[in-house]
C-alpha positions, -999 to 999 in steps of 0.1 A, spaced: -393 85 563 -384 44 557 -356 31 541 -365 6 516 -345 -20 497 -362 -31 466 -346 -60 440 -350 -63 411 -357 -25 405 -343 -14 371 -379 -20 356 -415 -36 362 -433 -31 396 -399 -31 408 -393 6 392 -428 16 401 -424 6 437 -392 25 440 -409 55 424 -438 52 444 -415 53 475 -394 80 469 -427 101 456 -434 93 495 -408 103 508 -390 74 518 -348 66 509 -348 39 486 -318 9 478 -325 4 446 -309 -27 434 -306 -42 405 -279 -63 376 -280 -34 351 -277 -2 371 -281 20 340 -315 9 340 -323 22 378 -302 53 369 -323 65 337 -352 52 356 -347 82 385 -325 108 370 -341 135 391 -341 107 430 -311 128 441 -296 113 477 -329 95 485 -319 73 461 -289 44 462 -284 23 430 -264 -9 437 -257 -39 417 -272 -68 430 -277 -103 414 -299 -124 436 -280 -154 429 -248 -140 440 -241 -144 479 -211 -115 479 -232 -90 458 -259 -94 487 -240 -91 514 -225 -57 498 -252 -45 492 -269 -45 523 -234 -29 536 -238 -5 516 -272 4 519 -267 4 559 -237 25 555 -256 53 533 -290 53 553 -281 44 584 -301 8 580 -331 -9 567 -369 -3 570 -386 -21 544 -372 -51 519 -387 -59 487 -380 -88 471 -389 -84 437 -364 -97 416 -374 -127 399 -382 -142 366 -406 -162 343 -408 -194 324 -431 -213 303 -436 -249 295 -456 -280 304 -439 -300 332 -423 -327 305 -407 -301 284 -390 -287 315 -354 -294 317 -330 -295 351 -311 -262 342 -344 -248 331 -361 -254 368 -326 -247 388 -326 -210 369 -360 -200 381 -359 -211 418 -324 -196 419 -338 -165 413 -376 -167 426 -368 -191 453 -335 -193 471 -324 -156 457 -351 -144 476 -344 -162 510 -310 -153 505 -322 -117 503 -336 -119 535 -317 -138 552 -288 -112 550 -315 -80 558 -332 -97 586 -304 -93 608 -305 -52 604 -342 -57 612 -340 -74 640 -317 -51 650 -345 -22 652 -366 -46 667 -391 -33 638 -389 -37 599 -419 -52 571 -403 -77 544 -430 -77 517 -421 -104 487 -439 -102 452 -459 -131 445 -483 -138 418 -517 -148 416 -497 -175 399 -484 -187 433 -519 -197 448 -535 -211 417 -511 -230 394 -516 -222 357 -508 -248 326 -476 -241 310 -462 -223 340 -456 -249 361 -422 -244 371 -432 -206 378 -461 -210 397 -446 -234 420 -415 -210 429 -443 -186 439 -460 -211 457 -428 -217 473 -427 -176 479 -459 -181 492 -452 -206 516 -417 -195 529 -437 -159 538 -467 -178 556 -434 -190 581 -418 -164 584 -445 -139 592 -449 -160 621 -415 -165 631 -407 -127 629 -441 -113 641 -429 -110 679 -398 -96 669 -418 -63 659 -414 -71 616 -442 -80 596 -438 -104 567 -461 -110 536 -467 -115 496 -480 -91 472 -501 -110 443 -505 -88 413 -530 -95 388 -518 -89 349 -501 -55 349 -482 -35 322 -448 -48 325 -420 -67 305 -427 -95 324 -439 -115 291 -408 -104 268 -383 -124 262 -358 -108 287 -377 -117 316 -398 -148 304 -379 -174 285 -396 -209 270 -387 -247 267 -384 -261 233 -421 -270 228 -430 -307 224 -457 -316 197 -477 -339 222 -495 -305 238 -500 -288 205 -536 -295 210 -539 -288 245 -541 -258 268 -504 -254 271 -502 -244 233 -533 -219 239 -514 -202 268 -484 -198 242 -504 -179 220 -523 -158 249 -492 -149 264 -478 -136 227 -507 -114 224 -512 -102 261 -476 -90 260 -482 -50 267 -520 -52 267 -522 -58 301 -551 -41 319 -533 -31 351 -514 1 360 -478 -6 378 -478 29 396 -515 24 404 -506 -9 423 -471 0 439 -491 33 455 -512 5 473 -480 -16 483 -464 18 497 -502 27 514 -499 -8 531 -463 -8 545 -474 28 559 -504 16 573 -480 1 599 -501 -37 594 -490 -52 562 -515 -87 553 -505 -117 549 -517 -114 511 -520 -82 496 -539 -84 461 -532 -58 435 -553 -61 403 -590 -79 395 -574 -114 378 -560 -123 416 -592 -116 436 -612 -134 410 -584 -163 407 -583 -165 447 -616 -164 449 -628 -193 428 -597 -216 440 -615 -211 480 -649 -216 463 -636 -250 450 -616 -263 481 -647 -253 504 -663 -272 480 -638 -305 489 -636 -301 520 -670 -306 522 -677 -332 505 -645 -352 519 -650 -341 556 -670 -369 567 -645 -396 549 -618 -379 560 -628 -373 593 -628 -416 597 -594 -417 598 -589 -415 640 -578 -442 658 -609 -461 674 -605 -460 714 -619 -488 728 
């Protein structure tokens, strides 16, 4: 039996990770901004379960939180970081607050996360901090610029850390879910800059319109893919990716087909560049 501490859990993969954990067995901090929603969520977790109020973006509600997770279970096994949120719009229909609200969440709530857990980790001298990507964060997709970058940023804070942490016993890495069955296209977790009519005609208007009609019609199961994330951190050797879902093994896939593809045909110039010894 772990303890975990999942954001963001109130709904999404975050609920269906803490479900999937406590079906395991595991004590679970379930955190969240609206604790109703956790608490309706698991009417029947009993003490496995802590609910605690937890914006990402709020330094004091992190550092309670963790206190009071350590104080009920005795410490941490396992961090989610889960929490986070969407946007859409081409890059020149961003504006400055727009971009500074999602990497508050996406970005710098999640390294605040684990900056305040990693400490209870180390502590153990064992622990697995598994952060919730998107396919989105190796492949950037039109109209979600400012998105797919904070995953990318995810991404690449992860890539560091699991090497930083590795010889102190924790294991660090992303989860990239394909499209799954969530809220994550309504408008209480994806919001939308005020469209400009320069791109009606291009792809950023046609992701508008997907996005409107893929809301709830996603083909992936939540408890089907937060099984697999429990099954992983059991497994006792978490990857550096894990890919839940057919759209991020296709996506992944055909980005390394192209790069191989540049690298080779650039090795040769770009392989010129050394300093000639003479």
């Amino acid at each position: 039996m772990s303890v975990w501490f999942i954001t963001g859990a109130g709904r999404g993969l975050g609920a269906a990770m803490t479900r999937a954990a406590l079906d395991a067995g595991h004590q679970v901090a379930a955190t969240a901004r609206d604790l109703d929603k956790v608490r309706q969520a698991f009417p029947d977790a009993g003490d496995a379960l802590l609910a605690v109020e937890l914006d990402v973006t709020n330094g004091e509600q992190i550092a309670a939180a963790v206190s009071a997770t350590v104080e009920r279970f005795g410490g941490i096994d396992v961090l989610v970081n889960n929490a986070g949120r969407g946007h859409q719009g081409a890059l020149e229909e961003l504006t400055d607050e727009e971009i500074q609200a999602i990497y508050a969440v996406n970005v710098f709530g999640l390294v605040a996360v684990t900056r305040a857990v990693l400490p209870v980790l180390r502590a153990k001298g064992a622990g697995t901090i598994v952060n919730v990507s998107s396919y989105g964060g190796f492949q950037g997709v039109p109209g979600f610029g400012a998105y797919t970058s904070s995953k990318f940023a995810v991404e690449g804070f992860t890539e560091a850390l699991r090497g930083e942490v590795a010889e102190l016993g924790i294991a660090a890495g992303v989860v990239e879910p394909g499209d799954f069955r969530t809220d994550f296209l309504d408008g209480t977790s994806l919001t939308a800059s005020a469209p400009l009519a320069a791109y009606d005609a291009t792809v950023v208007a046609q992701m508008r319109g997907l996005s409107g009609a893929a809301n709830h019609q996603q083909p992936g199961d939540p408890a089907k893919a937060a099984r697999i994330v429990v099954e992983a951190v059991e497994s006792g050797a978490f990857p550096e990716r894990l890919f839940v879902g057919i759209e991020a093994i296709d996506t992944v896939s055909a980005k390394l087909d192209r790069v191989r593809g540049e690298v080779e045909r650039q090795r040769t110039v770009a392989s010129s560049t050394a300093i000639a010894e003479h």
